[in-house]
C-alpha positions as CSV (number, residue, x, y, z in Angstrom):
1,X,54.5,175.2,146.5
2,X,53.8,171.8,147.6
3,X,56.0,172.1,150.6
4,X,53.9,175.6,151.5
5,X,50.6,173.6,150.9
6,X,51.2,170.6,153.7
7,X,53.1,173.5,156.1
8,X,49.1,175.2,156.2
9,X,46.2,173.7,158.6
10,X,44.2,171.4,157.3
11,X,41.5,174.4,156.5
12,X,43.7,176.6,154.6
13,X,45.6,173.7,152.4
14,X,41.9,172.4,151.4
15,X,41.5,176.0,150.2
16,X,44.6,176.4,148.1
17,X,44.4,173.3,146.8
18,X,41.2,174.2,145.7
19,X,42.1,177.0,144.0
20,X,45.2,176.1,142.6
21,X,42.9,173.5,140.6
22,X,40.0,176.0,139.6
23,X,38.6,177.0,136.8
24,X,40.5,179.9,136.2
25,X,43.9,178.4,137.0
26,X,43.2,175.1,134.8
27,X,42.5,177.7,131.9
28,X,45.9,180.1,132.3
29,X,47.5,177.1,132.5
30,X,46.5,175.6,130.1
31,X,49.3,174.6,127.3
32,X,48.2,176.9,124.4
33,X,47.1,179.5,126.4
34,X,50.0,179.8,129.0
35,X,52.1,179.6,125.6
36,X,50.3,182.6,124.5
37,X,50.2,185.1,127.5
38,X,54.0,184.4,128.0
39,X,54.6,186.3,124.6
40,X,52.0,188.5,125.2
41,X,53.6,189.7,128.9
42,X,57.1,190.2,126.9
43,X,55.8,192.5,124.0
44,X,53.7,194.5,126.5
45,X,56.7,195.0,128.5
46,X,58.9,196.4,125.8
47,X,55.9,198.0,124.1
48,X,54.1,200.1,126.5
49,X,55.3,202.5,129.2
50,X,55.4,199.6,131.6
51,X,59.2,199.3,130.9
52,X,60.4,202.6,130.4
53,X,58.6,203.7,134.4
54,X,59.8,200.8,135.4
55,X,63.2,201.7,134.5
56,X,62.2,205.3,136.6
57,X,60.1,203.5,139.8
58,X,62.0,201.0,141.8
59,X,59.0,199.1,143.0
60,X,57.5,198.7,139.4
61,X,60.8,197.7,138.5
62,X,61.2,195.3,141.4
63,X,57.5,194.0,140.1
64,X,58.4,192.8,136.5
65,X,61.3,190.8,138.1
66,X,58.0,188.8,139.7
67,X,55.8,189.4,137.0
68,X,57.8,187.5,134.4
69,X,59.1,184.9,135.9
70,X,55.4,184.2,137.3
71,X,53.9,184.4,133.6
72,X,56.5,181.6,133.0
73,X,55.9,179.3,135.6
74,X,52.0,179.2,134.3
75,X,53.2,177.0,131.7
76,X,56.6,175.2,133.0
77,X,55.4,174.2,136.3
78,X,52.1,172.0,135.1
79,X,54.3,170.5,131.8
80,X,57.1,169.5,134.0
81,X,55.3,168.4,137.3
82,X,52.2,167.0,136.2
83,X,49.6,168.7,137.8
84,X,46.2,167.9,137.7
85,X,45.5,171.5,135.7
86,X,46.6,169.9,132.8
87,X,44.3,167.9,130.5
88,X,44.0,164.5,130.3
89,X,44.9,164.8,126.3
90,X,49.0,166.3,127.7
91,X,50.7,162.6,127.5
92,X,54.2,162.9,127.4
93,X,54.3,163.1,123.6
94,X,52.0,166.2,123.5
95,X,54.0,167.5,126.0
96,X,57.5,167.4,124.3
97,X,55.6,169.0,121.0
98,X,54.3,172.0,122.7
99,X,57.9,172.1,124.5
100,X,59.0,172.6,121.2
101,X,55.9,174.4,120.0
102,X,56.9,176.8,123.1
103,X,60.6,177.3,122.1
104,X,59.5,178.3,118.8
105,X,57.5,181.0,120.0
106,X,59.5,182.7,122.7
107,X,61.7,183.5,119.9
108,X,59.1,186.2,118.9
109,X,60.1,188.7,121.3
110,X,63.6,188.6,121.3
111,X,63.5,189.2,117.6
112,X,61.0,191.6,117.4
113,X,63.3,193.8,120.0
114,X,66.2,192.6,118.0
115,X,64.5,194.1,115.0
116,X,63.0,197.2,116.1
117,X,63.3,200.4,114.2
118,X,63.2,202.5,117.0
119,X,64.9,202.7,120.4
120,X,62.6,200.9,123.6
121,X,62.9,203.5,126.6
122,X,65.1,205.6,124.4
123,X,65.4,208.6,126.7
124,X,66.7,206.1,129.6
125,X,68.7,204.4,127.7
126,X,70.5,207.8,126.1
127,X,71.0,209.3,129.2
128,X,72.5,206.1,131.4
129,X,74.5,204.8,127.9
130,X,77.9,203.3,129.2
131,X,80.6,205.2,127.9
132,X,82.2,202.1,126.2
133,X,79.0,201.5,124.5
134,X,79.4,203.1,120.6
135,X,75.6,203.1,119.8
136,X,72.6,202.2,122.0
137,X,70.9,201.6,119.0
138,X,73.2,198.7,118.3
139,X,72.8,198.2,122.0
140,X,69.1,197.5,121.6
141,X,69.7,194.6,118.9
142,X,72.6,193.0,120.9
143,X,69.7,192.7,123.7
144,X,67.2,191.6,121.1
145,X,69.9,188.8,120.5
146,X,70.6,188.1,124.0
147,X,66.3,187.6,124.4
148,X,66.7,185.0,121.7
149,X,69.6,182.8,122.5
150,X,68.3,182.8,126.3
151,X,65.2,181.9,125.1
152,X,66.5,178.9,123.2
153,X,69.4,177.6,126.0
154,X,66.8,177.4,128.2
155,X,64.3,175.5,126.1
156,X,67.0,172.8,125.6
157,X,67.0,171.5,128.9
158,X,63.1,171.8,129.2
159,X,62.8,169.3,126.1
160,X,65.2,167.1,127.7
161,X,63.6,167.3,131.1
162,X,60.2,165.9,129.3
163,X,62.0,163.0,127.2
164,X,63.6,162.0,130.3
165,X,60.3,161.8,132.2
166,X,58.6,159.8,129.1
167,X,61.3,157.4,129.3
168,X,60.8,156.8,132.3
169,X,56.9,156.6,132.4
170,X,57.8,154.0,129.0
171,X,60.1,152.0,131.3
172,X,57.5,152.1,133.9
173,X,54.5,150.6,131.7
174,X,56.4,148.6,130.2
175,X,57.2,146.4,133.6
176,X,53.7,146.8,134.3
177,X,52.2,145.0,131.1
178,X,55.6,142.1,131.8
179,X,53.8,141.7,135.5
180,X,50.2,141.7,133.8
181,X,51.1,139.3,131.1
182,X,53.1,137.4,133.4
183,X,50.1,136.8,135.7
184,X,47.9,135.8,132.5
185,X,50.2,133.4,131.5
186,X,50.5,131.4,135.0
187,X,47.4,129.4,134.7
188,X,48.7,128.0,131.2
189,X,52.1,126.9,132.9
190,X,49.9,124.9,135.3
191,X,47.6,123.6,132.2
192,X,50.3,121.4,131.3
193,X,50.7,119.5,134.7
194,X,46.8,120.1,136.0
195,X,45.0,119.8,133.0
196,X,43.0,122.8,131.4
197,X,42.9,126.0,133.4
198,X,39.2,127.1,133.5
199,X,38.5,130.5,131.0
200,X,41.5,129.2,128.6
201,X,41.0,128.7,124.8
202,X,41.5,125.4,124.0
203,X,43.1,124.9,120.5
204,X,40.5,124.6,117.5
205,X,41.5,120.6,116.8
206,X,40.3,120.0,120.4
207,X,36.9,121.6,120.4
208,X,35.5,121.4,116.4
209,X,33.3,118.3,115.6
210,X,34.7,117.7,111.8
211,X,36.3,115.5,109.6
212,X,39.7,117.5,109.5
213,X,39.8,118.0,113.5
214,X,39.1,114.1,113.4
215,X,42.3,113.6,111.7
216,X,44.3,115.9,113.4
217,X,43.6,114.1,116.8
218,X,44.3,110.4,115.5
219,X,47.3,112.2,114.3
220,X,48.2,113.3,117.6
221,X,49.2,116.9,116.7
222,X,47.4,118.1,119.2
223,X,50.3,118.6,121.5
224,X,51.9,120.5,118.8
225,X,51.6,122.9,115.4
226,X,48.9,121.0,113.6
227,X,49.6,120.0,110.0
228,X,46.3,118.6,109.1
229,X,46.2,119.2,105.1
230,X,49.6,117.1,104.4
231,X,47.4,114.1,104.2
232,X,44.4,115.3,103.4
């Protein structure tokens, strides 16, 4: 999609990019709600006469190959890519949860196919049963099955897809803040050959007007760890 976006002039990219980061495409894809429309596209496949014409019209049938694998993308794409549709709440964390959260949840159709009491597209499926088949009923929960553990495999990779990326974004703040602090602590390296960097803390013994900071400069621990109450 990216590639198709820079291929367009200048005026047409502007206006996909616009839409692809509307209103109504930040809201169906947004975690929960892609979450929920994916389950809701699979049981009203199975559970309206969408499947069963399909099965009958070869361009209907040609169109749920599209129109499922596009209800999915609504909510893969933005987890795994990043794009700005998703809110600014989906850190990497939040995103392996719903992962999960996801996984969870496209177990629903397979099992509610799985479970069915009664046959889905039954006068299809008894008239084009294979011969070695014993029992399309048994058929129909072998698919329910089949919806499930699909359903799982490919979640498995997913979640490992987002740990992988937070590991990486980890790594990558992590040498971040070493370069940050590293640049903070410069000027006290040169403290100790040019004097006092200016914005430093000096230590409490050097800057308190008292009685116990008295000591602990004729002391001379003011080069190192103070111990001003062994004497006091």
């Amino acid at each position: 999609m990216r590639l198709a976006v820079e291929a367009l002039p200048e005026g047409g990219a502007g206006r996909v990019r616009r839409a692809m980061t509307g209103r109504m495409v930040s809201t169906l894809t947004f975690p929960l709600v892609s979450t929920v429309l994916v389950s809701a596209t699979e049981l009203t496949v199975y559970f309206t006469p969408y499947f069963a014409t399909a099965l009958r019209v070869g361009r209907l049938h040609e169109l749920m190959y599209l129109h499922l694998p596009a209800a999915r993308c609504l909510f893969v794409l933005p987890v795994l890519t990043r794009e700005q549709a998703l809110p600014a709440w989906c850190t990497h964390p939040v995103r392996a949860a719903l992962v999960f959260l996801d996984g969870i949840v496209d177990a629903l159709p397979g099992l509610v196919v799985m479970t069915h009491g009664t046959l889905i597209a039954g006068a299809w499926y008894l008239h084009h049963a294979p011969p070695w088949s014993p029992d399309v009923r048994h058929d129909q929960q072998i698919g329910g099955g089949a919806m499930l553990g699909i359903a799982e495999l490919a979640a498995l990779p997913f979640l490992l897809a987002i740990l992988v990326q937070w590991a990486r974004a980890e790594r990558a703040q992590s040498a971040a803040l070493d370069r940050r602090l590293d640049g903070e602590l410069a000027p006290a390296a040169r403290e100790s050959e040019d004097g006092p960097a200016p914005g430093l803390v000096r230590p409490w013994w050097e800057t308190e007007k008292s009685e116990v900071a008295e000591r602990v400069r004729r002391q001379g621990h003011g080069a190192g760890q103070p111990e001003p109450y062994g004497d006091l």
